[in-house]
N, CA, C and O atoms as a printed pandas DataFrame, in Angstrom:
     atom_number atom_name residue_name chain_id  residue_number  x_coord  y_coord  z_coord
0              1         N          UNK        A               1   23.404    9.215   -7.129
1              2        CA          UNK        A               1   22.507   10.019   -7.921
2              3         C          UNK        A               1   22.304   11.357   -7.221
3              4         O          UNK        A               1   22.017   11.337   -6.024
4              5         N          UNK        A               2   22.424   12.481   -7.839
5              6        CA          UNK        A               2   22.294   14.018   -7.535
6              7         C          UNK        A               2   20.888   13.933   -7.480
7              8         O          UNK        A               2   20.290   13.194   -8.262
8              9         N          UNK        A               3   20.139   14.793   -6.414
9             10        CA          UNK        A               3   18.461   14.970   -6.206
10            11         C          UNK        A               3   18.281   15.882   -6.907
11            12         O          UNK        A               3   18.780   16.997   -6.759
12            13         N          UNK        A               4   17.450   15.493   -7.876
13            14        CA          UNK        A               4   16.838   17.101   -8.905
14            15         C          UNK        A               4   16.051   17.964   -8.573
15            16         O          UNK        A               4   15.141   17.479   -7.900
16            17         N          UNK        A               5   15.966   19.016   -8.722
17            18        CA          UNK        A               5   15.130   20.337   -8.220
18            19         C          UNK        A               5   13.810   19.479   -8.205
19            20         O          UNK        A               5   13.816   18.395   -8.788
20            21         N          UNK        A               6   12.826   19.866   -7.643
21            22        CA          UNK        A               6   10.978   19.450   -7.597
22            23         C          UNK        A               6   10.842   19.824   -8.934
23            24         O          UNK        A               6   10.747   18.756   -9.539
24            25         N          UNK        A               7   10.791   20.581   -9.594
25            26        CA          UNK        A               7   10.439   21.587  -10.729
26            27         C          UNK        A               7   10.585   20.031  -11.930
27            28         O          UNK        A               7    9.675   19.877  -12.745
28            29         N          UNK        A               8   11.712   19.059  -11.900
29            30        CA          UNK        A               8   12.089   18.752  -13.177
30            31         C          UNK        A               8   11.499   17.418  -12.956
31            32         O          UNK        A               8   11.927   16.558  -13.726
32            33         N          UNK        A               9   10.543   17.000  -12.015
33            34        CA          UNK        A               9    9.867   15.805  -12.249
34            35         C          UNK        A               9    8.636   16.113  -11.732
35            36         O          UNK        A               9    8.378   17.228  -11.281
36            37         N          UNK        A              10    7.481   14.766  -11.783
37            38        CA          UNK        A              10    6.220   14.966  -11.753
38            39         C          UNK        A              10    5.487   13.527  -11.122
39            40         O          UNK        A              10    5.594   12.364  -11.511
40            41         N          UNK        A              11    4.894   13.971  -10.265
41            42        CA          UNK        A              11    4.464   12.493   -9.723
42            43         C          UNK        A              11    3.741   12.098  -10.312
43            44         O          UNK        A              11    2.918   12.789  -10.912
44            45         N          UNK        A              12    3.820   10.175  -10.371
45            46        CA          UNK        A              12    2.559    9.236  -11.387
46            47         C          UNK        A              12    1.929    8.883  -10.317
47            48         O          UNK        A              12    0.713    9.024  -10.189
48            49         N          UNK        A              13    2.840    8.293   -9.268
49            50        CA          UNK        A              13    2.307    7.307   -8.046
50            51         C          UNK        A              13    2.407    7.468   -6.772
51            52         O          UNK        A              13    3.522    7.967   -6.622
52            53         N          UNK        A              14    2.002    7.370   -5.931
53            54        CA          UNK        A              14    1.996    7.498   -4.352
54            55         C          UNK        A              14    1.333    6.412   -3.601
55            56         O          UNK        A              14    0.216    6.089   -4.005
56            57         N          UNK        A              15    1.829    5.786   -2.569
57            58        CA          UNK        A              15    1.267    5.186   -2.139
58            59         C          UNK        A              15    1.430    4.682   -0.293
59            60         O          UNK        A              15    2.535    5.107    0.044
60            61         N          UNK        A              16    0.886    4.109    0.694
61            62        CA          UNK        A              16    2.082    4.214    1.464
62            63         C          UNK        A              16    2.157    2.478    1.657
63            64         O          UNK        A              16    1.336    1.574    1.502
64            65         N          UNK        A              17    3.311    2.527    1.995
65            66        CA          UNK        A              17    4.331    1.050    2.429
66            67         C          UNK        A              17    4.250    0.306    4.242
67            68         O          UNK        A              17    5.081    0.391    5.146
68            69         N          UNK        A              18    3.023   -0.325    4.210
69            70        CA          UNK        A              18    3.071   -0.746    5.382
70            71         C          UNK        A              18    4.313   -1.186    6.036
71            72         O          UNK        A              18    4.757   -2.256    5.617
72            73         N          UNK        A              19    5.157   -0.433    7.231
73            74        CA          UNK        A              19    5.922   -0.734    8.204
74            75         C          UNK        A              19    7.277    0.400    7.667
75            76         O          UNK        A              19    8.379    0.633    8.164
76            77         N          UNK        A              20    6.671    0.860    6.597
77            78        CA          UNK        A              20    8.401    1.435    6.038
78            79         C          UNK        A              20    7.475    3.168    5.905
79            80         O          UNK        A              20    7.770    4.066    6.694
80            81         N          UNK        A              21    6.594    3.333    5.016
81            82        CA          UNK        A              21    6.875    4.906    5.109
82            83         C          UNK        A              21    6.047    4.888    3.873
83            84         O          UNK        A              21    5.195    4.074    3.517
84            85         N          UNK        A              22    6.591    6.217    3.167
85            86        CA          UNK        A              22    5.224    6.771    1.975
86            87         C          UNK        A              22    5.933    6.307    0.822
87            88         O          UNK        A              22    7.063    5.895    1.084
88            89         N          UNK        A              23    5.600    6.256   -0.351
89            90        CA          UNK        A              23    6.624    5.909   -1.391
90            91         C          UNK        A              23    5.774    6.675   -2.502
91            92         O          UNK        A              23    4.595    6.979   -2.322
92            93         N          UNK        A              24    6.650    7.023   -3.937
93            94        CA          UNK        A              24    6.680    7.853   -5.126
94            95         C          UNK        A              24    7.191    7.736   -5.937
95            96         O          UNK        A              24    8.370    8.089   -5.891
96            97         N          UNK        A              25    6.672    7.185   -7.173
97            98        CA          UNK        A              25    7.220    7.460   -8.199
98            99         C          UNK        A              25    6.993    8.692   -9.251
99           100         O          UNK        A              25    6.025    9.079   -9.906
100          101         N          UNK        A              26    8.398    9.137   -9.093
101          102        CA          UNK        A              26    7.951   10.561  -10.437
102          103         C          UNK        A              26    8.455   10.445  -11.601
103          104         O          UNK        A              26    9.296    9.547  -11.613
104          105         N          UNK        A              27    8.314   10.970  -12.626
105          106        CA          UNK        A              27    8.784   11.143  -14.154
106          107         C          UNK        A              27    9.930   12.199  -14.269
107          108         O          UNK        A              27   10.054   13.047  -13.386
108          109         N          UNK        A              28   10.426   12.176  -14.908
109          110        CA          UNK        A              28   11.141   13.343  -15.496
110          111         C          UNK        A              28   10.366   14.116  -16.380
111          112         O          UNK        A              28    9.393   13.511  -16.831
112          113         N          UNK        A              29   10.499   15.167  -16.724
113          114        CA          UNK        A              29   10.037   16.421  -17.479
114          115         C          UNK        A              29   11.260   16.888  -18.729
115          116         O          UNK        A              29   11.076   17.800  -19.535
116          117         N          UNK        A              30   11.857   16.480  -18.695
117          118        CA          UNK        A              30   12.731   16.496  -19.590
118          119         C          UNK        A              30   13.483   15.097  -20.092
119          120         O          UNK        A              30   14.546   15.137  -20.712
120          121         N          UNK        A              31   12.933   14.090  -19.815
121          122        CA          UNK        A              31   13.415   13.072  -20.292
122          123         C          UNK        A              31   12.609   11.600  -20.116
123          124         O          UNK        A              31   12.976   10.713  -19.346
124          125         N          UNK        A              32   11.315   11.529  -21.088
125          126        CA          UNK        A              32   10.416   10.811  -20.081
126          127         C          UNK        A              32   10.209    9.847  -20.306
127          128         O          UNK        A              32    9.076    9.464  -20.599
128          129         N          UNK        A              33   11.786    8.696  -20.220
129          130        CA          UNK        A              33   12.262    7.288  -20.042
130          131         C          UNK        A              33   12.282    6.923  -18.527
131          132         O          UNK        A              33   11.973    5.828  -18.056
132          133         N          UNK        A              34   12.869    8.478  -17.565
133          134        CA          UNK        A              34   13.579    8.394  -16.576
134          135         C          UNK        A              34   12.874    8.858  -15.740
135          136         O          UNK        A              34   12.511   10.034  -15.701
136          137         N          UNK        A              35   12.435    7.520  -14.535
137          138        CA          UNK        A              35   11.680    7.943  -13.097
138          139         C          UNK        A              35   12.381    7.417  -12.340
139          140         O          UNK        A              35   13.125    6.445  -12.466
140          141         N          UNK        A              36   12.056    8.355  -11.130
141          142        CA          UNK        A              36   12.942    8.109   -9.520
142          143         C          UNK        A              36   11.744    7.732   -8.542
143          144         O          UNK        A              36   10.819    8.478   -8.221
144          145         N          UNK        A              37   11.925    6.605   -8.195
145          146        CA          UNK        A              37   11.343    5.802   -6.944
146          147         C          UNK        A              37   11.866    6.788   -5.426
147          148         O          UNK        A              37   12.972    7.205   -5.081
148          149         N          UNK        A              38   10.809    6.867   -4.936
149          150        CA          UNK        A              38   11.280    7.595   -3.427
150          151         C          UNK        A              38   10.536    6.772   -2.283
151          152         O          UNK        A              38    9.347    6.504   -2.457
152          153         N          UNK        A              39   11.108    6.408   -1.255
153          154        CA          UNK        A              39   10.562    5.784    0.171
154          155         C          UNK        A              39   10.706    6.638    0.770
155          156         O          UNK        A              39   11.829    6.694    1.272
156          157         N          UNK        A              40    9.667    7.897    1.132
157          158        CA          UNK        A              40   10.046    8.769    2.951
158          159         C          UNK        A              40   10.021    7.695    4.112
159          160         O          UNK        A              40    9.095    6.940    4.410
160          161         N          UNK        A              41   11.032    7.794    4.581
161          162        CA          UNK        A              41   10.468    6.712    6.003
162          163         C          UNK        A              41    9.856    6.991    6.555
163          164         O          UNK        A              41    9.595    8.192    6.501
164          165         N          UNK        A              42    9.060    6.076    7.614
165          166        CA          UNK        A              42    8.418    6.661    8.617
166          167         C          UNK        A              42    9.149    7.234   10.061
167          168         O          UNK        A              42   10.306    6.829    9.939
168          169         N          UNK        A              43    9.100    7.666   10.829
169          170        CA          UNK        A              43    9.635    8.367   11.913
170          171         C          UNK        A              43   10.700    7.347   12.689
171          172         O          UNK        A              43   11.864    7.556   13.030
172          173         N          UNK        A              44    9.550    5.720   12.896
173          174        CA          UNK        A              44   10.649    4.757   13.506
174          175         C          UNK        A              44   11.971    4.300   12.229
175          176         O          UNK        A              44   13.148    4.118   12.539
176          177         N          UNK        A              45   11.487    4.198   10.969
177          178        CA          UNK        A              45   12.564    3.859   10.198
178          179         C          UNK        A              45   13.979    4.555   10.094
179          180         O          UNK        A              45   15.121    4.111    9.975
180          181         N          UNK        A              46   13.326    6.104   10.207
181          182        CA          UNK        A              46   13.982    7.389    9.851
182          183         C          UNK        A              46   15.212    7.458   11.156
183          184         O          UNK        A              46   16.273    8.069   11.023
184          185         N          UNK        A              47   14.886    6.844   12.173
185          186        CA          UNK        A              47   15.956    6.714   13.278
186          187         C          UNK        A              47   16.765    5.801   12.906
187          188         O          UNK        A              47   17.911    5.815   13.356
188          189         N          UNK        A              48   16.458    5.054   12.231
189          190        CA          UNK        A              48   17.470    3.491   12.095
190          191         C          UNK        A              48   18.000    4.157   10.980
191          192         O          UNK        A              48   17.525    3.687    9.946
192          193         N          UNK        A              49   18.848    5.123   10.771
193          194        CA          UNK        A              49   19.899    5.384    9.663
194          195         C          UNK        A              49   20.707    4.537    9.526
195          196         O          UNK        A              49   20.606    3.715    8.615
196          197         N          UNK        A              50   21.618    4.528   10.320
197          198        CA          UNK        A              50   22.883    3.265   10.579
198          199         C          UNK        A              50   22.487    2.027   10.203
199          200         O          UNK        A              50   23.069    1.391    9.325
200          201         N          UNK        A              51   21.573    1.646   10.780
201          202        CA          UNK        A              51   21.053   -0.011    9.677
202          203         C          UNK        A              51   20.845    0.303    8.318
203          204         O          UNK        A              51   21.404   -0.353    7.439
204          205         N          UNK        A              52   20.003    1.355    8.033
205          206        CA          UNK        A              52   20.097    1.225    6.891
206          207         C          UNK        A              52   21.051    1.748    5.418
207          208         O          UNK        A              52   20.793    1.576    4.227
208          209         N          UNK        A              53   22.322    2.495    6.145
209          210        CA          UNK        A              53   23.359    2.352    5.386
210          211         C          UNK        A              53   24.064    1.190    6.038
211          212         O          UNK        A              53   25.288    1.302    5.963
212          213         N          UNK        A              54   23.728    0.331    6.529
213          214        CA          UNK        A              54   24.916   -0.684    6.768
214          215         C          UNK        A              54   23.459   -1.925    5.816
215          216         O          UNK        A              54   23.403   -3.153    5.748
216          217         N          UNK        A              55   22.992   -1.380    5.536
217          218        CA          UNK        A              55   22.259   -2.595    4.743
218          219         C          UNK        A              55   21.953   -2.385    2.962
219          220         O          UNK        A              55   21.380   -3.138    2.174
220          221         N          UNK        A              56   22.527   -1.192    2.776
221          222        CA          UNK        A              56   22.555   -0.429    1.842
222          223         C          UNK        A              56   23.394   -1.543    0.851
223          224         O          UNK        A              56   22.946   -2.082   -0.161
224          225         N          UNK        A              57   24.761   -1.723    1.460
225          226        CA          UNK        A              57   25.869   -2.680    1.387
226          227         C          UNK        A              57   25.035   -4.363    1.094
227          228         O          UNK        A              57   25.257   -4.903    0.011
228          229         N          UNK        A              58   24.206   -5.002    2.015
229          230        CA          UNK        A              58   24.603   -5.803    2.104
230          231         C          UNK        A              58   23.171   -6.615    1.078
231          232         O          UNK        A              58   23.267   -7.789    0.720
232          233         N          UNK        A              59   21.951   -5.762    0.739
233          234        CA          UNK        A              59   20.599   -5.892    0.333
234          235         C          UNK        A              59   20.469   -5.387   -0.726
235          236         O          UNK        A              59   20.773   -4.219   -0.971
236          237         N          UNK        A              60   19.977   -6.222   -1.552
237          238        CA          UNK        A              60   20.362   -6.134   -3.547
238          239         C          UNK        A              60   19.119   -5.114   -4.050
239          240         O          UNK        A              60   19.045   -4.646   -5.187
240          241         N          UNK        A              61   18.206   -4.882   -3.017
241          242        CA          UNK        A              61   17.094   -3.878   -3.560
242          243         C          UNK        A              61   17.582   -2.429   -2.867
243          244         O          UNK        A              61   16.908   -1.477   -3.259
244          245         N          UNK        A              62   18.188   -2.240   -2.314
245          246        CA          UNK        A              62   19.031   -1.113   -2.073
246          247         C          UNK        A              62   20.085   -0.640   -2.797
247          248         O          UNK        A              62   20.491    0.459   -2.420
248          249         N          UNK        A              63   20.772   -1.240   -3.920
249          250        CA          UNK        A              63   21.964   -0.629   -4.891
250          251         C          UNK        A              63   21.638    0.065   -5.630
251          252         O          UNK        A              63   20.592   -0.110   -6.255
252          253         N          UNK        A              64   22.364    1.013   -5.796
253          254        CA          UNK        A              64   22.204    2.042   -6.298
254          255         C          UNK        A              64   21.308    2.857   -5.904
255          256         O          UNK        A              64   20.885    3.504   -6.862
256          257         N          UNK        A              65   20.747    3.170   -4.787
257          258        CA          UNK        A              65   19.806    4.151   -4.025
258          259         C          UNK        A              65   21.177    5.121   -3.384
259          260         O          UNK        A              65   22.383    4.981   -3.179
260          261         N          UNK        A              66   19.973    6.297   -3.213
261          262        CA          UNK        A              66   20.630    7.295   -2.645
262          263         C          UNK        A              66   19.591    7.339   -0.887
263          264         O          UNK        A              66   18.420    7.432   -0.519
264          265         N          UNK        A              67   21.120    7.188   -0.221
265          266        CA          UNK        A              67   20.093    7.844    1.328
266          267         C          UNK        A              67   20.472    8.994    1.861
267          268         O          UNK        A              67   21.604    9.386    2.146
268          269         N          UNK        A              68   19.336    9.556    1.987
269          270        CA          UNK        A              68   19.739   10.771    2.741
270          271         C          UNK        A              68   18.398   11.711    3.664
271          272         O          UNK        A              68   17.260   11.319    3.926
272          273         N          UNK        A              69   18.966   12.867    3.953
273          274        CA          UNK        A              69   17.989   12.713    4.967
274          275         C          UNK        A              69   17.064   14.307    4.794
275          276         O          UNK        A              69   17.685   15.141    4.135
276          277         N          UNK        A              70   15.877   14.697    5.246
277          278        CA          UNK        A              70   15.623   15.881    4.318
278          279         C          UNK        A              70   14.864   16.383    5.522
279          280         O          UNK        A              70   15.290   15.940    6.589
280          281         N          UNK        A              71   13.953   17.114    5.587
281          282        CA          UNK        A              71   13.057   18.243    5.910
282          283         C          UNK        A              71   12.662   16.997    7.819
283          284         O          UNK        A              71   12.715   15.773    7.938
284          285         N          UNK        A              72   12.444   17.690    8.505
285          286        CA          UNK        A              72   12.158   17.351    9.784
286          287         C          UNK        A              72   12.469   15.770    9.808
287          288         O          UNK        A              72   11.574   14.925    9.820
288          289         N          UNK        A              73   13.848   15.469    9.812
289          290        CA          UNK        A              73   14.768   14.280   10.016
290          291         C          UNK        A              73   14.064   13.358    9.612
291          292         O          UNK        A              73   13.833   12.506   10.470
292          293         N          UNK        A              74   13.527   13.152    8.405
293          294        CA          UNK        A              74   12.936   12.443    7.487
294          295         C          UNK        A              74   14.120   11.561    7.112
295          296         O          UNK        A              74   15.243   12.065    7.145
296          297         N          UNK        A              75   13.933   10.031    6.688
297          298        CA          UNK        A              75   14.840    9.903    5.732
298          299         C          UNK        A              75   14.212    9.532    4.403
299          300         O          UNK        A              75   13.116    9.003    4.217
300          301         N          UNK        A              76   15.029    9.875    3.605
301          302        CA          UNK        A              76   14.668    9.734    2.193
302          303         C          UNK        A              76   15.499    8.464    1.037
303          304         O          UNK        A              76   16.625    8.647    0.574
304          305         N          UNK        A              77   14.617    7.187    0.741
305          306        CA          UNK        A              77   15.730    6.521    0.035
306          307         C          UNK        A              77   15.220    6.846   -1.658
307          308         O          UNK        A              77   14.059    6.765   -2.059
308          309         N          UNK        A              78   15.983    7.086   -2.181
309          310        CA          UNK        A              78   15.834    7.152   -3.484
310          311         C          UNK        A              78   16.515    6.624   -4.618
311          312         O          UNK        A              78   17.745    6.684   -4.640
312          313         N          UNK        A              79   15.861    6.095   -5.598
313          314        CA          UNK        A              79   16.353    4.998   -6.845
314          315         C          UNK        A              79   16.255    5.978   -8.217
315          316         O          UNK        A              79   15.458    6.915   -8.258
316          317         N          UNK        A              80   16.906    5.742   -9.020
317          318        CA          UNK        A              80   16.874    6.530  -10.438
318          319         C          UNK        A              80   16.075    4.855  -11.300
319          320         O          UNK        A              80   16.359    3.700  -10.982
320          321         N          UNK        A              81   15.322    5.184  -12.124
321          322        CA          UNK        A              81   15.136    3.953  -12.823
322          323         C          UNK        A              81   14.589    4.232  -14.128
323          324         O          UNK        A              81   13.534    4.865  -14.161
324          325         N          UNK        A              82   15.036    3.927  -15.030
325          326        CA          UNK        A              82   14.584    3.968  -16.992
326          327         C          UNK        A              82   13.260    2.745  -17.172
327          328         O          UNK        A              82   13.054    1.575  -16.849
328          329         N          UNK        A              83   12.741    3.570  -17.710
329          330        CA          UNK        A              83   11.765    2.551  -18.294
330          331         C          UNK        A              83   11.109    2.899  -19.595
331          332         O          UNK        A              83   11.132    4.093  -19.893
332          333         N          UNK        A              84   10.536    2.077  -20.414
333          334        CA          UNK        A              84    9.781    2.804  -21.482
334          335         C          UNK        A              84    8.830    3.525  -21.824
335          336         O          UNK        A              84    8.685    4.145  -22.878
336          337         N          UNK        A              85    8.004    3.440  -20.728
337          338        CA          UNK        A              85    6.215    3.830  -20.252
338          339         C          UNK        A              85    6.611    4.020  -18.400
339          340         O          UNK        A              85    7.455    3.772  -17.538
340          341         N          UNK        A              86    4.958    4.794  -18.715
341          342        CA          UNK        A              86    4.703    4.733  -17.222
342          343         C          UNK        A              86    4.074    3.152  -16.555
343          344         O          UNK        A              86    3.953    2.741  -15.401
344          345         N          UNK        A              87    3.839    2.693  -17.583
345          346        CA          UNK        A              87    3.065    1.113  -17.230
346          347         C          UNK        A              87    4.636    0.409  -16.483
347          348         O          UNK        A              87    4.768    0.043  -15.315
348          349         N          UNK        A              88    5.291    0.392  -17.169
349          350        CA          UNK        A              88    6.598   -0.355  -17.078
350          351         C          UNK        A              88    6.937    0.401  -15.531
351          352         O          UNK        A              88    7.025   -0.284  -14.512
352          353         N          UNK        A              89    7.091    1.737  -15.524
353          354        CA          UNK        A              89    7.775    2.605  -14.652
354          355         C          UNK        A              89    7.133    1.555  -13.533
355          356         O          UNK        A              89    7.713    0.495  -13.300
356          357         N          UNK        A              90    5.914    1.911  -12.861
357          358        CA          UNK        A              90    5.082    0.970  -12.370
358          359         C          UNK        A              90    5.086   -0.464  -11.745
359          360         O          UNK        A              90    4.935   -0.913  -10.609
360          361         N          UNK        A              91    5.294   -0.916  -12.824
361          362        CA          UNK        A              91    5.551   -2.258  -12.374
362          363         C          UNK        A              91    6.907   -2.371  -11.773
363          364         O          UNK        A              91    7.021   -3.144  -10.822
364          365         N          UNK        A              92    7.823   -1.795  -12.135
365          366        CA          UNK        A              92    9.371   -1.836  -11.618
366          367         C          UNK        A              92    9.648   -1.737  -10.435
367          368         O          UNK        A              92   10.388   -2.456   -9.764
368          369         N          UNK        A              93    8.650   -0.211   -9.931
369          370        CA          UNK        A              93    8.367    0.532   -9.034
370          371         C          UNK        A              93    7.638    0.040   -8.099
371          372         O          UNK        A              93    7.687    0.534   -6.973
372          373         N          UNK        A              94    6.587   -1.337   -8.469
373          374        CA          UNK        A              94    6.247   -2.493   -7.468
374          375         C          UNK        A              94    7.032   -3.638   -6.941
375          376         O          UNK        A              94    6.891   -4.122   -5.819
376          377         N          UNK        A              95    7.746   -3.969   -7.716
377          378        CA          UNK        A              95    8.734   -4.692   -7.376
378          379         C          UNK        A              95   10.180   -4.455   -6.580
379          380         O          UNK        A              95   10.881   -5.143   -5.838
380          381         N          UNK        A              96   10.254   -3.005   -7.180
381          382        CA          UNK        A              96   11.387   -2.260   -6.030
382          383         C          UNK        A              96   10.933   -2.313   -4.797
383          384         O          UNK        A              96   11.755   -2.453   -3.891
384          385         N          UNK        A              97    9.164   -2.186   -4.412
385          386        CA          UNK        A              97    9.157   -1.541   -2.964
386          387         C          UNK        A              97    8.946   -3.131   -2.583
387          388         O          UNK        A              97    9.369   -3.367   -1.452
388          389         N          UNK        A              98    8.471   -4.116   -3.161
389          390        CA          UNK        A              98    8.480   -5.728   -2.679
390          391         C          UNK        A              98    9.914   -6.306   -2.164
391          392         O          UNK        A              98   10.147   -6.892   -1.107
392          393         N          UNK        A              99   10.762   -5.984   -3.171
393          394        CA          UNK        A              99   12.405   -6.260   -2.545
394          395         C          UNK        A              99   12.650   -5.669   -1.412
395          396         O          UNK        A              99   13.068   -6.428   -0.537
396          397         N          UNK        A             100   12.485   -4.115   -1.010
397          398        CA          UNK        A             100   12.917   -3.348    0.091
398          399         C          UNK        A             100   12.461   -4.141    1.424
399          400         O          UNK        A             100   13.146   -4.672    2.298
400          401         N          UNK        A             101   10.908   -4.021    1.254
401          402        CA          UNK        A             101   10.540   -4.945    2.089
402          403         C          UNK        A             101   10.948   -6.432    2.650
403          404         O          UNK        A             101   10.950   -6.789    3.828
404          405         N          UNK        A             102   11.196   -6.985    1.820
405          406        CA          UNK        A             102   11.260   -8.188    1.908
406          407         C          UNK        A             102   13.058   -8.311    2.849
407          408         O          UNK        A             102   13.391   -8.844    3.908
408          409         N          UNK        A             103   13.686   -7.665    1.986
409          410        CA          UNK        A             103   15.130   -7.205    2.491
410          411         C          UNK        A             103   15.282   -6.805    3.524
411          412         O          UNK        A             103   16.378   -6.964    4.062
412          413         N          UNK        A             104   14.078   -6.036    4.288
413          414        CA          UNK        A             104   14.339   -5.415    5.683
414          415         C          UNK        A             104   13.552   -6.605    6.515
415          416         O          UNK        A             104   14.113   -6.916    7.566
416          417         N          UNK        A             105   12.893   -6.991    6.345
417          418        CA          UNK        A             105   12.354   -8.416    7.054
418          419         C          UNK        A             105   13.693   -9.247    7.480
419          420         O          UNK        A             105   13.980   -9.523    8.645
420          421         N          UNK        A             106   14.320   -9.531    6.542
421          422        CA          UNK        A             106   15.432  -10.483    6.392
422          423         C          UNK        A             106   16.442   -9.530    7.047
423          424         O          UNK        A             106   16.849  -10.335    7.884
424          425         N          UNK        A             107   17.016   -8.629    7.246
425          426        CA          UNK        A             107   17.761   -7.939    8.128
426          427         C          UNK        A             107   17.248   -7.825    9.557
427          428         O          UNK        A             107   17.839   -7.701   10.629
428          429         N          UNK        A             108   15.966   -7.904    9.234
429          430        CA          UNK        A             108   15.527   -7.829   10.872
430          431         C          UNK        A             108   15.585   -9.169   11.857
431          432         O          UNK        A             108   15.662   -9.289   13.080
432          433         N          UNK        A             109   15.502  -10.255   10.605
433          434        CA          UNK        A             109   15.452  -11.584   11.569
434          435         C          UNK        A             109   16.958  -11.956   12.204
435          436         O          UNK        A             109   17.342  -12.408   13.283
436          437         N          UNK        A             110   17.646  -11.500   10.885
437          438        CA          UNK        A             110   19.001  -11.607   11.128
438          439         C          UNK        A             110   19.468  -10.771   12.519
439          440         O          UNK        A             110   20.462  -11.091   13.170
440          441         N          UNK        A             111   18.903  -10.056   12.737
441          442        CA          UNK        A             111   19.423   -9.319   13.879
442          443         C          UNK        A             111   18.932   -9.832   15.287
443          444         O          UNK        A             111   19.529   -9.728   16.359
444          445         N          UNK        A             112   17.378  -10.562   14.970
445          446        CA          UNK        A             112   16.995  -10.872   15.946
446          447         C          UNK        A             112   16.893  -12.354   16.570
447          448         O          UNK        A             112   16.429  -12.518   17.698
């Protein structure tokens, strides 16, 4: 997924993600089926790049995300997601950040 200018979406939600970072869901402004889920990591996450494109691969709440990395070595994971409402957007958007979590738990035990 290409990152769209700031200009063409609009935040509903913010919140932050104990152990992982800040998270966002915005709308589109021109198309308003279509919101993008965002996780900023936090500083310790934001170092573990390499795990988390090597888990990108292997963790079903990570497909189709975009990682990459932005403004003072932030990393940024981001999801494109359709929904019908913002209610829906929402709920999707709770369940995305429940998988992430849950997925990096389970990568972590695995490692440890």
């Amino acid at each position: 997924m290409l990152q769209s200018p700031p200009g063409n979406w609009f935040l509903i939600n913010e919140q932050l993600v104990e152990g992982l970072g800040q998270a966002e869901l915005l709308q589109s402004w021109s198309c308003p089926s279509e919101f993008q889920a965002t996780l900023v990591l936090n500083s310790y996450e934001s170092n573990c790049l390499r795990d988390w494109l090597s888990q990108r691969w292997l963790a079903k709440s990570l497909e189709q995300t975009c990682i990459f990395e932005l403004e003072y070595s932030k990393l940024h994971v981001s999801r494109l997601m359709l929904a019908n409402n913002v209610l829906d957007a929402k709920e999707k958007f709770e369940l995305w950040l429940q998988a992430v979590l849950s997925d990096r738990a389970k990568a972590a035990q695995s490692r440890g």
